[in-house]
DRENKE-240162 format. One line per 2 residues: their letters; for each residue y, x, z of C-alpha. Coordinates in nm, 3 decimals. Example, Ala and Ser with C-alpha at 12.3 -4.5 7.8 and 13.67 -1.06 7.14 Angstrom:
DRENKE-240162
AS> -0.450,1.230,0.780; -0.106,1.367,0.714
This chain:
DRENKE-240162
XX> -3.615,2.578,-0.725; -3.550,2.234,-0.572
XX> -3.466,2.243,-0.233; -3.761,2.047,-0.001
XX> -3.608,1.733,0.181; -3.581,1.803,0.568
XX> -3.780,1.549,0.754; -3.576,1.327,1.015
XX> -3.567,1.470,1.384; -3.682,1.170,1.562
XX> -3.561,1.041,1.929; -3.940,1.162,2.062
XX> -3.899,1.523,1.941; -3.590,1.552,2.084
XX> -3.729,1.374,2.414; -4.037,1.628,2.439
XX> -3.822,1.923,2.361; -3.611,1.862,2.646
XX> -3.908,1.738,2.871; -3.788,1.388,2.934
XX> -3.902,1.035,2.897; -3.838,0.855,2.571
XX> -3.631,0.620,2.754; -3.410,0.881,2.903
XX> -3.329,1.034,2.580; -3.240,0.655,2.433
XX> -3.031,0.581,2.714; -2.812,0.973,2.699
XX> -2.832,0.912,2.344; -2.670,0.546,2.363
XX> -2.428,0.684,2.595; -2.567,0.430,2.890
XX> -2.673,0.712,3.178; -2.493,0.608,3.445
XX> -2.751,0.671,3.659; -2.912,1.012,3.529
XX> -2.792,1.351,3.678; -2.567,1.539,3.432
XX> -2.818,1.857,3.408; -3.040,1.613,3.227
XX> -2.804,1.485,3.027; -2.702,1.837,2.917
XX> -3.032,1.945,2.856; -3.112,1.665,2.626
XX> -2.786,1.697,2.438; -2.874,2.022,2.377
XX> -3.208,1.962,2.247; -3.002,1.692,1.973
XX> -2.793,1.987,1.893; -3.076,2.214,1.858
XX> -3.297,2.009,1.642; -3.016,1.880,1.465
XX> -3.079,1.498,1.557; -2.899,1.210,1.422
XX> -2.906,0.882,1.585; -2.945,0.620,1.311
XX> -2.756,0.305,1.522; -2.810,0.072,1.221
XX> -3.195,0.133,1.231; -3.146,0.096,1.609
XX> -2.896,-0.233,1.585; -3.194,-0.362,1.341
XX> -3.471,-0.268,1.619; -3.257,-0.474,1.964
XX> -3.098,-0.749,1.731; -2.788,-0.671,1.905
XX> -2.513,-0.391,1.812; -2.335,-0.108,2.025
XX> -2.076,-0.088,1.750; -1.807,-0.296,1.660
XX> -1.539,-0.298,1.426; -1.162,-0.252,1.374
XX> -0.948,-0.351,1.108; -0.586,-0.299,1.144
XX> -0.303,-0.296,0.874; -0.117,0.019,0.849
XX> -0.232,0.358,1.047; 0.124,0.464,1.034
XX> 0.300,0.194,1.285; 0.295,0.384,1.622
XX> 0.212,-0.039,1.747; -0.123,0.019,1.593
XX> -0.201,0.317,1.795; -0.136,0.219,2.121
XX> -0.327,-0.083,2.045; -0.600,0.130,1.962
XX> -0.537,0.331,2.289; -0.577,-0.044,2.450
XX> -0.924,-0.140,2.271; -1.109,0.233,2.281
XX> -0.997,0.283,2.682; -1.175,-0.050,2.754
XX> -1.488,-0.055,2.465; -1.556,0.333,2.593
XX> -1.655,0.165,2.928; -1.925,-0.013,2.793
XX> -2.017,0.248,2.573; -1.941,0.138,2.237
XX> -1.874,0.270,1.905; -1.551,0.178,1.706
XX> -1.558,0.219,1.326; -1.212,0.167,1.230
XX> -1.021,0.011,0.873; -0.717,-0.001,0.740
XX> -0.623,-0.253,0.470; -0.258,-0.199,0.370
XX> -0.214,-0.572,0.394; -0.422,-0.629,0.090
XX> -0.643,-0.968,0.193; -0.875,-0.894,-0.106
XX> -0.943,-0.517,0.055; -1.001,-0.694,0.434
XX> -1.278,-0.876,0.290; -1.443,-0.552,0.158
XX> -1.398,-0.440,0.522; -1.514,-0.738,0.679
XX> -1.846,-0.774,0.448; -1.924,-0.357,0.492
XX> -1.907,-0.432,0.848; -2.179,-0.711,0.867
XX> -2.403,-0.492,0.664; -2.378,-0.226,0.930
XX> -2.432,-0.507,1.156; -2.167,-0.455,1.382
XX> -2.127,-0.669,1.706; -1.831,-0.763,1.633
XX> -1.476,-0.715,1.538; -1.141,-0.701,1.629
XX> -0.921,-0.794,1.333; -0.522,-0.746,1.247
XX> -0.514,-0.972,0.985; -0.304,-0.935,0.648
XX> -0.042,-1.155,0.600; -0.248,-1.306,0.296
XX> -0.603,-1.350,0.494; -0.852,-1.536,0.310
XX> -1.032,-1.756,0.629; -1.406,-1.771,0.413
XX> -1.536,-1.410,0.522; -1.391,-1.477,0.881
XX> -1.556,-1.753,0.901; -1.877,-1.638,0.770
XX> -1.900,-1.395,1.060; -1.855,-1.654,1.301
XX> -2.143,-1.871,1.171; -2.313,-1.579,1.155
XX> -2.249,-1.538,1.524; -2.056,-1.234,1.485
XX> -1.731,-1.262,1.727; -1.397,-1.202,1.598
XX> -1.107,-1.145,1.835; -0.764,-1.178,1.632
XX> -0.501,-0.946,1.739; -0.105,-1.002,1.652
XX> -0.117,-1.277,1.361; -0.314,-1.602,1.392
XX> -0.505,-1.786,1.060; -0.512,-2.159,1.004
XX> -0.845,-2.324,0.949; -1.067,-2.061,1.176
XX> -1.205,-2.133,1.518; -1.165,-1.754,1.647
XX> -1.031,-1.566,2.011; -0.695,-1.468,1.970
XX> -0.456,-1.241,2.164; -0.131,-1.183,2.111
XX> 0.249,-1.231,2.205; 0.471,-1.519,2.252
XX> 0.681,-1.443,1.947; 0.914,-1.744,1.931
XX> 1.054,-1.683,2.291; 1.063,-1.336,2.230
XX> 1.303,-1.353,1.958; 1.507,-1.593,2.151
XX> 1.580,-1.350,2.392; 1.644,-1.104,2.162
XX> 1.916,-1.340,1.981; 2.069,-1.469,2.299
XX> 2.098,-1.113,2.416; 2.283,-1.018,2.128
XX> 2.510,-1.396,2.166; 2.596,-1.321,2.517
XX> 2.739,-0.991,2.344; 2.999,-1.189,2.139
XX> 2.838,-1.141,1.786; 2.771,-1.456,1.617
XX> 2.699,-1.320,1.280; 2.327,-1.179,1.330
XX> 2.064,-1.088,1.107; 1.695,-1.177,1.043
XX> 1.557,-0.871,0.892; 1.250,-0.789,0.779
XX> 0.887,-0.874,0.805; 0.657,-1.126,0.583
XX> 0.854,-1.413,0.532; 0.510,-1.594,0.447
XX> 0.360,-1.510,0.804; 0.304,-1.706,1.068
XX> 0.435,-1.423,1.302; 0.753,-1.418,1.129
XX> 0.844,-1.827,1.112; 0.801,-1.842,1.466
XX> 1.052,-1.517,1.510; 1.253,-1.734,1.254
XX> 1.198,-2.063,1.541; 1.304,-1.864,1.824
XX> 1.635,-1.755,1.621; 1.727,-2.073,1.516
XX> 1.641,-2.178,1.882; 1.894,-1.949,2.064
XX> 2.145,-2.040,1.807; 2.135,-2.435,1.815
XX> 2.124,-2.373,2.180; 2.426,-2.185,2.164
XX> 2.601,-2.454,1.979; 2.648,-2.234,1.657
XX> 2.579,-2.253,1.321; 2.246,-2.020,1.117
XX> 2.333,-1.838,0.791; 2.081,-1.885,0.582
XX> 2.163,-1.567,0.345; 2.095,-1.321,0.668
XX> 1.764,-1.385,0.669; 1.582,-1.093,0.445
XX> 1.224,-0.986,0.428; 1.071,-0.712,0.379
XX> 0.765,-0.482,0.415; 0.639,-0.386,0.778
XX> 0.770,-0.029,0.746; 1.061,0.149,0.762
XX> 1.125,0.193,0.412; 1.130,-0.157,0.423
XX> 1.359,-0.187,0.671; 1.584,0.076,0.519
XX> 1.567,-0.150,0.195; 1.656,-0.498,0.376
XX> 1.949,-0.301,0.554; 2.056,-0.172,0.271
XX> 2.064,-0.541,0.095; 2.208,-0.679,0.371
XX> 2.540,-0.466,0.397; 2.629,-0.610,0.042
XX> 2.660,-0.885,0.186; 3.049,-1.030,0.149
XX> 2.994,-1.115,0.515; 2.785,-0.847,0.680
XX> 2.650,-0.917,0.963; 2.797,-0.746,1.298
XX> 2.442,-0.704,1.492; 2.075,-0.727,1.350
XX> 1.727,-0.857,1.489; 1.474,-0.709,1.341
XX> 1.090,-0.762,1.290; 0.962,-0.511,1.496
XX> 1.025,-0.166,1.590; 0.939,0.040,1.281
XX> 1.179,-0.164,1.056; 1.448,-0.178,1.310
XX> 1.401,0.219,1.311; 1.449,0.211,0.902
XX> 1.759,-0.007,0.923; 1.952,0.273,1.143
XX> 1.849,0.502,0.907; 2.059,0.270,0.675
XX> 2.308,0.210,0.878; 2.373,0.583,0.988
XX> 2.327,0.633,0.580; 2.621,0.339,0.518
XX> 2.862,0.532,0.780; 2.798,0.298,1.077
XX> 2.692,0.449,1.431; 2.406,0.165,1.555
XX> 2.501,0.068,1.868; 2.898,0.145,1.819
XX> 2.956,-0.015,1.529; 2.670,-0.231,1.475
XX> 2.391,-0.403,1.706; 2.006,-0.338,1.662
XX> 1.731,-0.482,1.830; 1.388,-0.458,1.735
XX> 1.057,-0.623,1.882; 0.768,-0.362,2.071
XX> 0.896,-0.203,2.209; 0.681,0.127,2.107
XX> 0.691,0.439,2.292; 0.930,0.571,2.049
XX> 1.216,0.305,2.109; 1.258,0.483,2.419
XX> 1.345,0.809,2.240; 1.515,0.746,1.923
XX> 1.904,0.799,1.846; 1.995,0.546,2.010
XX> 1.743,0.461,2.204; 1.661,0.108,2.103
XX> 1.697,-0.237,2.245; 1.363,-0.461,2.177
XX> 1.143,-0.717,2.278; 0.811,-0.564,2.467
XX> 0.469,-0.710,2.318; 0.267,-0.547,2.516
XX> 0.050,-0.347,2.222; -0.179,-0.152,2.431
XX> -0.263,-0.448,2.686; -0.344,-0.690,2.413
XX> -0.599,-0.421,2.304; -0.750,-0.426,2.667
XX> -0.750,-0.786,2.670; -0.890,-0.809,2.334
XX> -1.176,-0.576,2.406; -1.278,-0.733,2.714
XX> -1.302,-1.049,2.528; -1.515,-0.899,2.220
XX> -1.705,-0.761,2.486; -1.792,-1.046,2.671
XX> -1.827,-1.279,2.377; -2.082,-0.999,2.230
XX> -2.299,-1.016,2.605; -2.327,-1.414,2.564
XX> -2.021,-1.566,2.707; -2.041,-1.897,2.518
XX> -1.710,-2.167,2.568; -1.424,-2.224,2.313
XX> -1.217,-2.005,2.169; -0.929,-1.857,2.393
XX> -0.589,-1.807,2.271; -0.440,-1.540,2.564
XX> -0.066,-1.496,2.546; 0.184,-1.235,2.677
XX> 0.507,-1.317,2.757; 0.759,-1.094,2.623
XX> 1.040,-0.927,2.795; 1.408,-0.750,2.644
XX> 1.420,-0.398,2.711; 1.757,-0.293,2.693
XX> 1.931,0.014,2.524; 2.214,0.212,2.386
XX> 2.118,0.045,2.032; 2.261,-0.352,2.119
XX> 2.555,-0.190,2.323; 2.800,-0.305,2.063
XX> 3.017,-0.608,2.158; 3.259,-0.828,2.005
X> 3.570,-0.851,2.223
């Protein structure tokens, strides 16, 4: 026998169950009750759990024309950078009380679009977008002249008139490659990372920076790509010890490749840090902790999630003015893993 269809508790059952006002059960329900004592927010969660209630927020988006959830899109769920960047954008959304639905896209453009477009059918408020190295700019900029915000995080896109938050990469990896100059090595590596990115040609400017400044010469063959992982770092490490002319200290893309490579190294019989100098850029918590502990450039991950909440945030309750770029300045944290000089 077929199973009858159970009717949809609705937010006025649930109100008159637990002897409240409509409005009082919206507001608990919405997670906006600053202002109502916690035995009545208890009693109507209870009633939700007891009639087995199920607030529809895309009915309820549809009903205010405006959106307590928002989206995230990052790249890879695996790079500890993406967490605390989370950490950054839930501590200051939960404030305000919204909902995060969260996507990963692998750095596939063509699966960011899916993301993007399932996102403005839910109707979201807005988003908060890690882009993939190969972004297309026509669904970003569909949601902007749709009015939805989107706050870039990390990479910026030509041709789109969005916030963006982010790092000062090109000084960054300056300081990373004059750190490792004032060490005595002159043969240093660019490894990993997009080559194609715009996050990695300004790394690439900031290198070539601290070595014109330095009065010495770039070698063109120690630049190597890679994916953003550590398998891809492991692979670009292990391409660049074949070199005829390895290099005696590396700068790496960020922290999760420059973890790969001294699995390489350590693999290739060097000690990183004794034999060879690493620095990454993140400085995640992990660079504190690793064998060696490493030497990188600080972006900042969760902040630039706090700042790029409170922008969606704002932009989503009406602020109206051009777009903002906001820019940390990055700062060398140093470690056991650059402690390698060249007498």
């Amino acid at each position: 026998m077929k199973q009858k269809k159970r009717t949809r508790v609705t937010l006025q059952q649930v109100a008159d169950h637990a002897g409240v006002s409509k409005t009082t059960a919206s507001l608990i329900v919405r997670n906006k009750c600053q202002n109502i004592s916690e035995a009545t927010q208890k009693r109507v969660l209870a009633s939700m759990n007891e009639l087995g209630y199920v607030y529809d927020r895309v009915a309820a988006n549809l009903r205010s024309q405006s959106s307590s959830t928002v989206g995230m899109i990052i790249t890879e769920i695996a790079n500890p950078y993406f967490s605390e960047l989370l950490d950054g954008v839930h501590q200051e959304l939960d404030k305000h009380g919204y909902t995060v639905l969260l996507g990963t896209t692998s750095e596939s453009g063509k699966k960011q679009d899916s993301l993007l477009s399932t996102m403005m059918e839910y109707r979201v408020g807005g988003v908060i977008l890690c882009p993939a190295t190969k972004s297309s700019i026509e669904t970003i900029n569909k949601m902007v002249n749709l009015g939805i915000p989107v706050i870039l995080v990390g990479k910026e896109i030509s041709g789109t008139d969005t916030d963006y938050v982010g790092v000062d990469f090109r000084p960054g990896a300056k300081i990373a490659v004059e750190h490792l100059i004032a060490k005595g090595h002159r043969r240093i590596a660019l490894l990993g990372g997009p080559m194609e990115a715009h996050s990695w040609k300004d790394r690439e400017a900031g290198y070539r920076e601290a070595f014109e400044e330095a009065g010495l010469e770039v070698d063109e063959s120690l630049m190597i790509g890679s994916t953003m992982t550590r398998e891809g770092g492991l692979e670009a490490v292990r391409e660049i010890l074949r070199h005829p002319e390895p290099p005696t200290a590396i700068f790496c893309y960020n922290d999760v490749i420059a973890f790969g490579a001294m699995v390489g190294l350590k693999e290739a019989g060097l000690n990183p840090g004794k034999d060879i100098a690493v620095v990454g850029f993140d400085d995640i918590k992990e660079a504190a902790t690793s064998i060696p502990s490493l030497t990188t450039v600080s972006s900042s991950p969760q902040l630039i999630g706090t700042y790029a909440a409170d922008l969606l945030h704002k932009r989503i309750e009406g602020l109206d003015m051009k777009s903002q770029r906001i820019i940390l300045q990055p700062q060398i944290v140093v470690r056991d893993s650059s402690a390698y000089e060249i007498g």
